[in-house]
C-alpha positions in Angstrom: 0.0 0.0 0.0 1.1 3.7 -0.7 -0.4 5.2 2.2 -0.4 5.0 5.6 -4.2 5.1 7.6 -5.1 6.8 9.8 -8.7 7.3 11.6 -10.5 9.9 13.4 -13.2 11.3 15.2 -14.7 14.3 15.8 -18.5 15.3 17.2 -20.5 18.2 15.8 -23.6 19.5 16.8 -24.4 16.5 19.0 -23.5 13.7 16.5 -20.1 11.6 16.5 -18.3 11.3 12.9 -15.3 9.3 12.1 -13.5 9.2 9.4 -10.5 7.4 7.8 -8.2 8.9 5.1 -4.6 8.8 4.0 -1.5 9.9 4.1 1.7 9.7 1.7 4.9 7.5 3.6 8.0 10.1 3.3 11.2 9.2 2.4 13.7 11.0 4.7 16.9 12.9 3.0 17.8 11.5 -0.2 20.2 8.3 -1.2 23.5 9.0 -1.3 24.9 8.2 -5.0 28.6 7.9 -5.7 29.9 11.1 -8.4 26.5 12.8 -8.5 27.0 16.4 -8.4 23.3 17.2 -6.9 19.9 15.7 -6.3 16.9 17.7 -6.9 14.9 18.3 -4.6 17.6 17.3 -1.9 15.3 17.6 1.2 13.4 14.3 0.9 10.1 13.6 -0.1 6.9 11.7 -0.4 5.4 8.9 -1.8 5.4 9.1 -5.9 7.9 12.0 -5.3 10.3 12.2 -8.1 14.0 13.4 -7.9 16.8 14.2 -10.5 20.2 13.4 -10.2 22.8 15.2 -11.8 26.4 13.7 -11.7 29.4 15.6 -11.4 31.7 16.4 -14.4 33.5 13.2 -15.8 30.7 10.8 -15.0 27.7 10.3 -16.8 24.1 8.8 -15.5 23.8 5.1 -16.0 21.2 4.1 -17.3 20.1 7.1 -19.0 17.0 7.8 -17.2 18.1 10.2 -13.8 14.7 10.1 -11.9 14.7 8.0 -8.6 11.3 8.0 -6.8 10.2 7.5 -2.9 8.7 4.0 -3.3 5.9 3.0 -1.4 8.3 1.2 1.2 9.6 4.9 2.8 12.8 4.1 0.5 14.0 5.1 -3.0 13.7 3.6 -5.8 15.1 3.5 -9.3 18.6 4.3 -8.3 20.9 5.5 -11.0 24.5 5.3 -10.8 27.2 7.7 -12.2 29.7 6.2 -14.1 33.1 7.8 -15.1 33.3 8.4 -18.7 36.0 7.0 -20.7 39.2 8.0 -22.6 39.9 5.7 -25.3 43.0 4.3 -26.1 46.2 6.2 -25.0 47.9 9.5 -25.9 50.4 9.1 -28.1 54.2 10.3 -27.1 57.1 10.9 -29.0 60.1 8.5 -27.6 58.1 6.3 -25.2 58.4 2.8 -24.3 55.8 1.9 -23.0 52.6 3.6 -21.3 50.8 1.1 -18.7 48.0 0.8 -18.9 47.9 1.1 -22.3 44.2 0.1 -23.0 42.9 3.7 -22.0 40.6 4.3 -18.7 37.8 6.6 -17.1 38.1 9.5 -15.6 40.7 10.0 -12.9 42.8 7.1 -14.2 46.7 7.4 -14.2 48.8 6.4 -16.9 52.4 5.9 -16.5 55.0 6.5 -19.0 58.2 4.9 -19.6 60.9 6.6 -22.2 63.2 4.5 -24.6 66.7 4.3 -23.6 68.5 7.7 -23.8 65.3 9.3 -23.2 64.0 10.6 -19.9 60.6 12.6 -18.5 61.4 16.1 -18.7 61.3 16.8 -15.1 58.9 19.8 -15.6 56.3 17.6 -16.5 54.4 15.2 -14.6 55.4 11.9 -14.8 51.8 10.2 -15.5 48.7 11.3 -17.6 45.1 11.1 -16.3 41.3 10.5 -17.9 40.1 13.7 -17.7 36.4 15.1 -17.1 36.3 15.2 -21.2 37.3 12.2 -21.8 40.7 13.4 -23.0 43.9 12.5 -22.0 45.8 15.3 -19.7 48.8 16.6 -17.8 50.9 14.9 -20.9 54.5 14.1 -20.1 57.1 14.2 -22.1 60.4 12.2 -23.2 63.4 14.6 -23.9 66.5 12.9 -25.4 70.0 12.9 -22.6 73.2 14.8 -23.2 76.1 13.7 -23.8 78.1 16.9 -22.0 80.9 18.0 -23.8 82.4 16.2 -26.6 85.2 12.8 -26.5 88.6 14.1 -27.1 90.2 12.6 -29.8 93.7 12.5 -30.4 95.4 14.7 -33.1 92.0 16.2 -34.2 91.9 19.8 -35.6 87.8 20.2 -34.9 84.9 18.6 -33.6 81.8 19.3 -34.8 79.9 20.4 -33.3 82.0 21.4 -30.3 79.6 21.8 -27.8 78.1 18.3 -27.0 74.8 17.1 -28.0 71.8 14.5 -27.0 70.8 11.0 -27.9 71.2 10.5 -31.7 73.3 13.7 -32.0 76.3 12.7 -34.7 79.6 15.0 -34.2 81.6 14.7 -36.8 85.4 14.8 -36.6 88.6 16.5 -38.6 91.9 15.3 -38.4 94.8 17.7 -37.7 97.8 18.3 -40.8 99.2 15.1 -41.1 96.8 12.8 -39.8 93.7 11.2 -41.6 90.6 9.4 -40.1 91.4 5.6 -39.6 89.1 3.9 -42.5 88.1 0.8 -40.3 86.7 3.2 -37.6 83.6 5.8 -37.9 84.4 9.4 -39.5 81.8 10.6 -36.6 80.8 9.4 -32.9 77.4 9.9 -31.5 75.9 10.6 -28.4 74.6 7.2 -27.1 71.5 6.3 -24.9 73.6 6.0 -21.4 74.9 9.8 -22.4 78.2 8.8 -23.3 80.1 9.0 -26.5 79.6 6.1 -29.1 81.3 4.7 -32.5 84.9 7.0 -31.4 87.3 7.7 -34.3 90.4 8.2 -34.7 93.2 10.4 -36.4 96.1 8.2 -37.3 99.3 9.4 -38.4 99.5 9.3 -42.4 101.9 6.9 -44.2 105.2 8.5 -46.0 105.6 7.5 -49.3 108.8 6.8 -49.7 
């Protein structure tokens, strides 16, 4: 039954009445539901009563339909849920590894990046991505390539190119001083490698009088 009974009685002009009606249950407050920005009315209510639930930003209602009603048992009924929306897939960034998960996620979920060797997260960026409230990905990090600081000496070279170092993948090449010539079975340049030290080393050997 909806209502609740009640009976009563009342006299009038020597004669006793009684009467019966009804009254609406009430549900008191309104149920709590997880990510909803507001419930409308959010002071209870009665029987039949009807409420709307808005969820906050990043979730949407699940199902559709946002009305949950005071039943006829003084609780609610038709409770929707508000479920996180979801970012599909990853972000994509230059010189990762590997970003874990990598299947994408809802809102609030953290994504950690790894760089390839000779790459590191640029420090002034964080070092995870999130779901955001649109559904797209954001505080993006980044993988910056390492230095190689200064450049290898080499013996009896005139100029190394550049002078001045370089980062992961950077090629310097290298000029022999007067007299000297690159050795053929070694590398005319060295690069900077991914544990920011110098790779592939040349070097000037002392040319060959022809007699």
């Amino acid at each position: 039954m909806n209502f609740s009974t009640e009976i009563c009685k009342y006299a009038h002009l020597g004669f006793s009445f009684s009467c019966i009606y009804n009254l609406a249950n009430t549900c008191s407050g309104t149920h709590s539901i997880t990510n909803a920005n507001s419930i409308i009315p959010s002071n209870g209510g009665s029987t039949g009563t009807a409420f709307t639930v808005v969820c906050s930003s990043g979730y949407t209602l699940n199902p559709g339909n946002g009305n949950m009603q005071c039943g006829t048992s003084n609780s609610w009924d038709n409770k929707p849920t508000c479920d996180a929306n979801t970012c599909t897939g990853t972000h994509s960034i230059t010189n990762s590894a590997s970003i874990s998960p990598a299947s994408g996620g809802s809102t609030g979920t953290s994504v950690s990046v790894t760089c390839l060797a000779g790459y590191s997260l640029n420090p002034a960026t964080p070092d995870a991505m999130q779901c955001g409230a649109g559904q797209l990905w954001e505080n993006i990090p980044s993988c910056d390539a390492n230095t190689c600081s200064g450049t290898h000496s080499i013996a009896n070279s005139d100029s190394i190119t550049p002078a001045n170092g370089g980062s992961t993948g950077t090629s310097v090449s290298v000029t022999c001083s007067a007299g000297y010539s690159l050795n053929p079975t070694s590398p005319d340049a060295m690069q900077c490698g991914s544990g920011q030290a110098w790779e592939n080393i040349p070097s000037c050997d002392g040319k060959i009088a022809l007699l």
